[in-house]
Residue, then its C-alpha position, 0 to 999 in steps of 0.5 A: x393430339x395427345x391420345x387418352x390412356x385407353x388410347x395410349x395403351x391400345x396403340x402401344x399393345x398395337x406397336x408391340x404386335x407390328x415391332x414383334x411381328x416385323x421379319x424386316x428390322x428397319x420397318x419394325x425401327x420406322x414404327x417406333x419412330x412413328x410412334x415416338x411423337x405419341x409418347x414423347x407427349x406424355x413422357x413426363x407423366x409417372x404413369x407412363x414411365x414404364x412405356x417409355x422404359x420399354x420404348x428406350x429399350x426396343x431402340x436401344x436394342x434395335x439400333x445396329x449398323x446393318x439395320x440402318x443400310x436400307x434406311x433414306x437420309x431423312x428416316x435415319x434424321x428421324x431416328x437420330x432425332x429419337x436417340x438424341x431426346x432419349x440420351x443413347x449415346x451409342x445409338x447416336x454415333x451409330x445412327x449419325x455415322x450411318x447418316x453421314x455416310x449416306x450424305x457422303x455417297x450422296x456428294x453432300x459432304x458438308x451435310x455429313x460434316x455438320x452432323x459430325x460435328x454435333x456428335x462430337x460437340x466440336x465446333x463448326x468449320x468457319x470455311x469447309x467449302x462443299x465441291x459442287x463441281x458436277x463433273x466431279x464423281x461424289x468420291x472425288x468431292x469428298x476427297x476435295x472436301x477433306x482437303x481442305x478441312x481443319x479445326x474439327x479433328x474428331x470428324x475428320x477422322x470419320x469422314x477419312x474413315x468413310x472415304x477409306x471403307x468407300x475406296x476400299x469397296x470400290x478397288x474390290x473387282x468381283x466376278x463372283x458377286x453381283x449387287x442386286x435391287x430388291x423392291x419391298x411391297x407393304x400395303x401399310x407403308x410406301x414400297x422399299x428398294x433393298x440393295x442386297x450383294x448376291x454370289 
């Protein structure tokens, strides 16, 4: 339903509160996705323009890669999908790489191929079969993938990069370092877990 602009204006003044007030980044980038179906209704209309001036410029501020780390698979596809309609290319590769990544460490390789190759405008794969092998760890299906991939340059180099920074983390042997699960409670959203690296 599209809000009247009383409504409108009550809402915004309303976002702006919880994005200045917000001490987490990745909740204060939840309400502007939230918020975005409300103004892409009226983004058209002149009298709306400087919300939506104001509303590019919260995202294009807010999108950095250390505030995408706590963010679910489909949250970052909601935010990927914001940047995409307000044409922030560098917010984009940010936000698809992160995804990408995430699908990766999820053994879904294929999903991370096919955002890659919408980022970089190339063309899909006409075979880049996933390794589904459950014994495989969710690295070694990644290795696999790689193996076989051709015809799309650009995101195989991301998705090597990827694998690069994975094994990399994973050669590093620490007695010094411990990673921790924190659990975020906020009565206004579902609780959120937070992987955070302790010494």
């Amino acid at each position: 339903m599209t809000l009247s602009p009383v409504q409108f204006a009550k809402a915004f003044e309303k976002l702006r509160s919880d994005v200045s007030s917000s001490l987490s980044k990745d909740i204060a980038l939840l309400a502007l996705c939230d918020f975005w179906p409300n103004l892409n209704d009226v983004r058209e209309r002149a009298d709306f323009g400087s919300y939506l001036t104001e509303f590019r410029d919260y995202i294009e501020k807010s999108v950095t890669v250390d505030r995408l780390i706590d963010f679910s698979p489909e949250e970052l596809e909601a935010l990927l999908s914001v940047c995409r309609e307000l044409n922030l290319e560098s917010q984009q590769s940010i936000v698809a790489t992160a995804t990408a990544t995430l699908y990766c460490y999820l053994g879904e390789p294929d999903r991370a191929l096919k955002l890659l190759t919408a980022l970089f405008n190339e063309p899909a794969p006409a075979r880049a079969d996933a390794a589904t092998d459950n014994k495989l760890s969710e690295i070694e299906r990644l290795e696999l993938f790689l193996s076989g991939l051709a015809g799309c340059p650009q995101s195989a180099a991301a998705l090597q990069k990827i694998l690069a920074q994975w094994q990399g983390e994973n050669s590093k042997l620490s007695h010094e370092r411990a990673l921790c699960l924190f659990v975020e409670e906020n009565h206004s959203r579902p609780a959120r877990g937070r992987m955070r690296s302790l010494k």
